[in-house]
Every structure is written in structure tokens, then in C-alpha cells.
C-alpha positions as protocol buffer text, in pm:
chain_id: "A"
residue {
  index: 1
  type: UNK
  ca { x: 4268 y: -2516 z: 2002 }
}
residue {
  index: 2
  type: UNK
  ca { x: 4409 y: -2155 z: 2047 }
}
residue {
  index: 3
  type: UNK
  ca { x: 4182 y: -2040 z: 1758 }
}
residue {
  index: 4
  type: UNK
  ca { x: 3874 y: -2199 z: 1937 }
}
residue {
  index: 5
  type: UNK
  ca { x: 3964 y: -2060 z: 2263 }
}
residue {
  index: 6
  type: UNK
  ca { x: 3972 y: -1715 z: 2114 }
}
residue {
  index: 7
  type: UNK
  ca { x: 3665 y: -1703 z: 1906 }
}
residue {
  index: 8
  type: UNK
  ca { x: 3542 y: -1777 z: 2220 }
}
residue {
  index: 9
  type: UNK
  ca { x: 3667 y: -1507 z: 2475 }
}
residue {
  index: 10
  type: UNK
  ca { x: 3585 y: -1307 z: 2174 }
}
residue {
  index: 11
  type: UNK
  ca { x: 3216 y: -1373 z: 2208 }
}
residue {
  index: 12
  type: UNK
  ca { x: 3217 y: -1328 z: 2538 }
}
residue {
  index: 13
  type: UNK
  ca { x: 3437 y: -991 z: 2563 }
}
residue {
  index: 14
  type: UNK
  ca { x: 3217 y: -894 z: 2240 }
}
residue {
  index: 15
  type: UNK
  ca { x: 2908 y: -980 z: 2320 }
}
residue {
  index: 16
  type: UNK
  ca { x: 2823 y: -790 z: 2693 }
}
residue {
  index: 17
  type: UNK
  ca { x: 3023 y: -472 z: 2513 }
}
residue {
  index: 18
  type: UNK
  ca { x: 2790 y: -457 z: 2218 }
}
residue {
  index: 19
  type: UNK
  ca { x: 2460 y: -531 z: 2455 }
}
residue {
  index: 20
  type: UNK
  ca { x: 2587 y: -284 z: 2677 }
}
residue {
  index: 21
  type: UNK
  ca { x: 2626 y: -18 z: 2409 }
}
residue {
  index: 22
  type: UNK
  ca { x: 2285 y: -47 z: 2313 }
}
residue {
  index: 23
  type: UNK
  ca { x: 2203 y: -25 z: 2675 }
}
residue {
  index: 24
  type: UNK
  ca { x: 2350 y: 281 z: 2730 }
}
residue {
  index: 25
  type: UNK
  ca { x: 2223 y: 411 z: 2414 }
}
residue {
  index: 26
  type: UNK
  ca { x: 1847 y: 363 z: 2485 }
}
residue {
  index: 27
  type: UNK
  ca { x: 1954 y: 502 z: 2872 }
}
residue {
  index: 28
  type: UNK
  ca { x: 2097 y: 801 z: 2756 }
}
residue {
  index: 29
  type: UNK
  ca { x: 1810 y: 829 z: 2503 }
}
residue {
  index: 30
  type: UNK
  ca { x: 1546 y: 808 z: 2760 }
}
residue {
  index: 31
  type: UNK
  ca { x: 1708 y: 1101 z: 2964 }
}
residue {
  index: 32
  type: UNK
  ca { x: 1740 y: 1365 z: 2726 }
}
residue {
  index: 33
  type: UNK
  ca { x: 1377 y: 1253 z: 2660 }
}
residue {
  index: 34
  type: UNK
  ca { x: 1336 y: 1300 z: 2991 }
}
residue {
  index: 35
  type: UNK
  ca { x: 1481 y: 1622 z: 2987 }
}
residue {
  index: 36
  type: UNK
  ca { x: 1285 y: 1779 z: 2754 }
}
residue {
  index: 37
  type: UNK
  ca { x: 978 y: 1685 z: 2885 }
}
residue {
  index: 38
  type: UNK
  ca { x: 1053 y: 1858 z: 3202 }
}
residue {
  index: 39
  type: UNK
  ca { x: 1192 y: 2181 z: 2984 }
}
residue {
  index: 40
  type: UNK
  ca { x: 850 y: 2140 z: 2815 }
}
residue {
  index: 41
  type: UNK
  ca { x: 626 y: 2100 z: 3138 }
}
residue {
  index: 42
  type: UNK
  ca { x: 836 y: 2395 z: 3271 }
}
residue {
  index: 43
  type: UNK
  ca { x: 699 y: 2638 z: 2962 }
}
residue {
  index: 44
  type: UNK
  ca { x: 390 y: 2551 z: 3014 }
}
residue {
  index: 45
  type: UNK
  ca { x: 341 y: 2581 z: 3400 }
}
């Protein structure tokens, strides 16, 4: 019963964590992308 219970507050602590790693990932991705667009635009302009 305690195991079950577990596993389960372990999916749900684990899961949102992971999917919010990869969130902030791709976020933090997309500004430095972002960010060197704008450097690039800059150069050119």
C-alpha cells in the first residue's frame, strides 16, 4: 500500500519536474536564439 502510494507521488512529483525541464530548456533555447538574431540584425543595419 505504502509502496503503491509512493510510486505514485513519485510520478506525479517526477513527471511535471522532468516536463518542466524540457520546458525551460527549449525557453531558454529560443532566447539566446533570439538574442543572436537581434546581435545579427544589429551588424547588419
Amino acid at each position: 500500500m505504502t509502496h503503491g502510494f509512493g510510486d505514485i507521488a513519485n510520478k506525479l512529483t517526477g513527471g511535471p519536474t522532468y516536463y518542466m525541464q524540457r520546458f525551460r530548456a527549449v525557453l531558454l533555447h529560443i532566447v539566446s536564439f533570439c538574442s543572436k538574431a537581434a546581435d545579427f540584425r544589429g551588424r547588419l543595419a
